[in-house]
Structure formats: structure tokens, C-alpha cells
N, C-alpha and C positions, 0 to 999 in steps of 0.2 A: 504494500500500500504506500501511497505517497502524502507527504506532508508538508506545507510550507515550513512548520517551524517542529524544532526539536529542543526539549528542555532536558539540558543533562543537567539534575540538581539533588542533593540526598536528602534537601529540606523539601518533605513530600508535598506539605500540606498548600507554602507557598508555591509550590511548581503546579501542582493541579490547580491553584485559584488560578493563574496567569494564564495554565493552558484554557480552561472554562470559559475567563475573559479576550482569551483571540479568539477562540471559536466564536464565541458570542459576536462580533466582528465578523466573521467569514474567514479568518485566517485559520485554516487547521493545524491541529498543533497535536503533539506526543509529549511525554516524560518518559525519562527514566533515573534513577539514581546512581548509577555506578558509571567507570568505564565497562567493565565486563556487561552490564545489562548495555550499554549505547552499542559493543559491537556484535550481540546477541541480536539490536532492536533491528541495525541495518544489513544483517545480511539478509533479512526478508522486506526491510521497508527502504524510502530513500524519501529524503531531505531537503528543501532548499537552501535552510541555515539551521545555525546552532547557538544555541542561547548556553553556555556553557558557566557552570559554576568552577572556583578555582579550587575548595576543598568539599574532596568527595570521598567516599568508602575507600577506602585501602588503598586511592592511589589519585593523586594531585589533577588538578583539570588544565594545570602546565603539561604535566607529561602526556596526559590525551593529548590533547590542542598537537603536541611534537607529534604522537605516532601520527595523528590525522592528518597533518599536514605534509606526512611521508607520502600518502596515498589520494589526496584529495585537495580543493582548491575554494571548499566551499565556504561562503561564510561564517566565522564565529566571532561572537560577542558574548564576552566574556561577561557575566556579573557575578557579584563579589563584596560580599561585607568588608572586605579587606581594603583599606582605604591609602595607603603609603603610595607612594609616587614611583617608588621598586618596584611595585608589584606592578602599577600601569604598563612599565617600562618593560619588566618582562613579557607583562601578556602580549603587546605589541613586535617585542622582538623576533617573537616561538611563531607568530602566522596570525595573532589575533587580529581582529578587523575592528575590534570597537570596547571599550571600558569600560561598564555602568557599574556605577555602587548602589550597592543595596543601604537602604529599604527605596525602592524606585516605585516611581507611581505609574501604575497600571497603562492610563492613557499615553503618558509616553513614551515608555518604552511599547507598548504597541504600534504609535505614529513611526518611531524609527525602523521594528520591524516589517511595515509596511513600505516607506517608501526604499528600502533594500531590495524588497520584494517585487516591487515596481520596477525599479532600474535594472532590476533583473532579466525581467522579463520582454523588458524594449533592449538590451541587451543582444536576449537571448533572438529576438527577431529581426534585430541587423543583421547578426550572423549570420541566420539562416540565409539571406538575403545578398549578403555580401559576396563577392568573389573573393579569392585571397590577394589579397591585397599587399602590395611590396609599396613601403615606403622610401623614401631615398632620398638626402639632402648631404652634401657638404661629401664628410666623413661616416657618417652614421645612418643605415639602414637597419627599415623596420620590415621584418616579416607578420605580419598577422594568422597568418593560417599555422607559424609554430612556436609564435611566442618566444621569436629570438630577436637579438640584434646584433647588430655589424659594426664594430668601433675601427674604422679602418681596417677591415677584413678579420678583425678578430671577432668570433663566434662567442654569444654570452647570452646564456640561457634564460631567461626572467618568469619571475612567476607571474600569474593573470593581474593581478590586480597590480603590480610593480611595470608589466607592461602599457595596462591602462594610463599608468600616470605617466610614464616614460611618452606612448603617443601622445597623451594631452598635451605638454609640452615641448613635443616637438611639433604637433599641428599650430603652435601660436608661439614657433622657434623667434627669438631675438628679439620677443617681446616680455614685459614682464606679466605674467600669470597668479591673480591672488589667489590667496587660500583657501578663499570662499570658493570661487572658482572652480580651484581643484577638487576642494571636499566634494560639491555638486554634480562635476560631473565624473570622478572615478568611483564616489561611492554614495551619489547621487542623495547625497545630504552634506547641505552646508552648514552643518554646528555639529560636527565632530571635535574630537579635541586636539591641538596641536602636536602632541604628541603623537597621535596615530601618522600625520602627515609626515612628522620627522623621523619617524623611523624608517617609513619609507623610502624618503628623500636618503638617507643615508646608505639603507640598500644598496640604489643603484648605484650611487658616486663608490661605493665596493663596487660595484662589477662595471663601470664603465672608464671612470676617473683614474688617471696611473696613483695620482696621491688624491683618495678619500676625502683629507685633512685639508689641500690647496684646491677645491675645483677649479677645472680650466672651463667643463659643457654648465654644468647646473649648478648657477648661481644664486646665495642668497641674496633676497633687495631685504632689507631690515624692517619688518613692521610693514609688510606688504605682502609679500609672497618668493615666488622664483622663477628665475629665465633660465629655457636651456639656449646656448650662447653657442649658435656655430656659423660658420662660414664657407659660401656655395665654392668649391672647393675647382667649379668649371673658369 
């Protein structure tokens, strides 16, 4: 069976209100408490995202988020009584897509899951729609059909949502791109937290920048956003 949203949480009682109130909404929803019951749930069902808690039965919702991320590329949003700035940091590091602290209010984290779900789906119908698509400017080419890029003939693998932002800025190359911007359209909500941005943004300056530390493509503008910075190389 298929579900837009899945609650892996071992706080039962909170996870069945939340699932009750997406359903009530139209969004279909699951729980389970463990990892052992989430990889029990999906080898018969499947998922659009993941509403992930960070402490679960006998094994952390870090180390899920890691295995899942070995295998998959799908949303999670982490929540979590756990409130430190570590812990955002981690959860964004391992693959998470989004922070919320508990105790959250019903409506919005329901709005957030929704328009996830939305950009998902008009996503998912460009694709269909799209041919594959080769990008190409300067030095740096985009494949879309494999989610790589070309740093001057060097191969570097990116993940979907690292790609996402990777083309948003280079579709608006040598201009500066706010944050608002970016939040809207890679993860098609503009009040995510800056953190989720800068982890990613750090990502790819690791796989595309020789030094991380100096960029030469993706630059910060301070209190505004970032520009990827290249030049038509004909």
C-alpha cells in the first residue's frame, strides 16, 4: 500500500494523533515505532516522506536517516524534543531535509508536509515530461537524467536534492540567488531554516570546489543568498 507520509516515532500516542490529523486533511499517513518495524513497514508498503523521530527503541533515528539514505533519496524530516543546535546540524548532515522541534503544532507541520508533497508531485510530472536534459555552460555541465556533473571533465556524483540546488543556480549563473529563492524552489518552501541551506551549500563546494574553504563557483553574498560564478569558457 502507498502513503504520502510515514511517522517513524516510539511516542505512540503523539504519532497516531498526527497520523488521525493528516488523514483528516487527505494526506494518508502510517506509524511505526522502531527502525526494525519502519523496515518490516516498507518492504510491503512505500512512502513519499518521512516524518522521522531522532530517539527510538534500540536504535537512534541518526543511524536510520544513515542506512536510509544508503538506499533511498526520499524525504525526511526529522522531529525531535531534542533542541541543541548539534543535533540540527547532525540531522542535516546524515541526509535530513528539515528540523522540527517538538511539541509542534498540528497545522503546521501538516502545511509543511503538504507543500513537500506538492513540489513533489509537479516535480515528479516534469520528469515525466522532460527529455534528458544536458546542461552546459563555461566549465561545468549538468546531466539530468543521472544526476551528475562535469567540473571540467571531472565526473561528481550528486545527490537529488544537492542536484536540485546545484541547477537552480546555475539556471540564474552570475546572478545573485536569495535564500528565499532557493528554499522555494529546491524544497518548495521558503521558511526552512538556514541551516538546512548551509549544509547543503557546503556539500557541493566538497564535490565541486578544489578548496571547500576559498570558493572560486559558489559564492556567498552576506545577508542575501549565493551566486554560482562562472564564465562562458567559448
Amino acid at each position: 500500500m502507498h502513503y504520502n507520509c510515514l511517522i517513524i516515532d516510539d511516542e505512540t500516542d503523539l504519532a497516531n494523533m498526527t497520523c488521525e490529523y493528516f488523514q483528516a486533511f487527505e494526506v494518508t499517513c502510517a506509524c511505526v515505532g522502531s527502525a526494525e518495524e519502519y523496515f518490516s513497514f516498507i518492504r510491503e508498503n512505500t512512502a513519499d516522506l518521512l516524518l522521522l523521530d531522532i530517539n527510538l527503541k534500540e536504535e537512534s533515528g541518526f543511524l536510520l536517516c544513515r542506512k536510509i539514505r544508503e538506499q533511498s533519496d526520499i524525504p525526511i524530516l526529522f522531529i525531535s524534543a531534542r533542541q541543541s543546535d548539534d543535533d540540527v546540524l547532525i540531522a542535516l548532515n546524515i541526509g535530513g531535509d528539515d528540523y522540527i522541534k517538538k511539541p509542534y503544532t498540528l497545522s503546521v507541520l501538516l502545511a509543511k508536509v503538504k507543500v513537500m508533497l506538492k513540489r513533489m508531485g509537479g516535480r515528479q510530472d516534469k520528469e515525466e515530461k522532460a527529455d534528458n536534459t544536458l546542461l552546459s555552460f563555461g566549465g561545468l555541465r549538468l546531466e539530468e537524467d543521472t544526476l551528475k556533473a562535469f567540473v571540467k571533465n571531472k565526473e561528481v556524483i550528486l545527490k537529488a536534492k544537492e542536484f536540485r540546488l546545484l541547477k537552480c543556480l546555475f539556471e540564474h549563473r552570475n546572478t545573485i540567488v536569495s535564500k528565499e529563492k532557493l528554499f522555494d524552489m529546491v524544497w518548495g518552501d521558503a521558511y526552512f531554516s538556514d541551516g538546512t541551506l548551509n549544509v547543503h551549500i557546503r556539500r557541493l563546494r566538497e564535490k565541486l570546489e578544489d578548496n571547500p574553504n576559498e570558493p572560486k563557483m559558489i559564492k556567498t553574498i552576506w545577508g542575501t543568498g549565493y551566486m554560482l560564478e562562472i564564465e562562458d569558457e567559448d
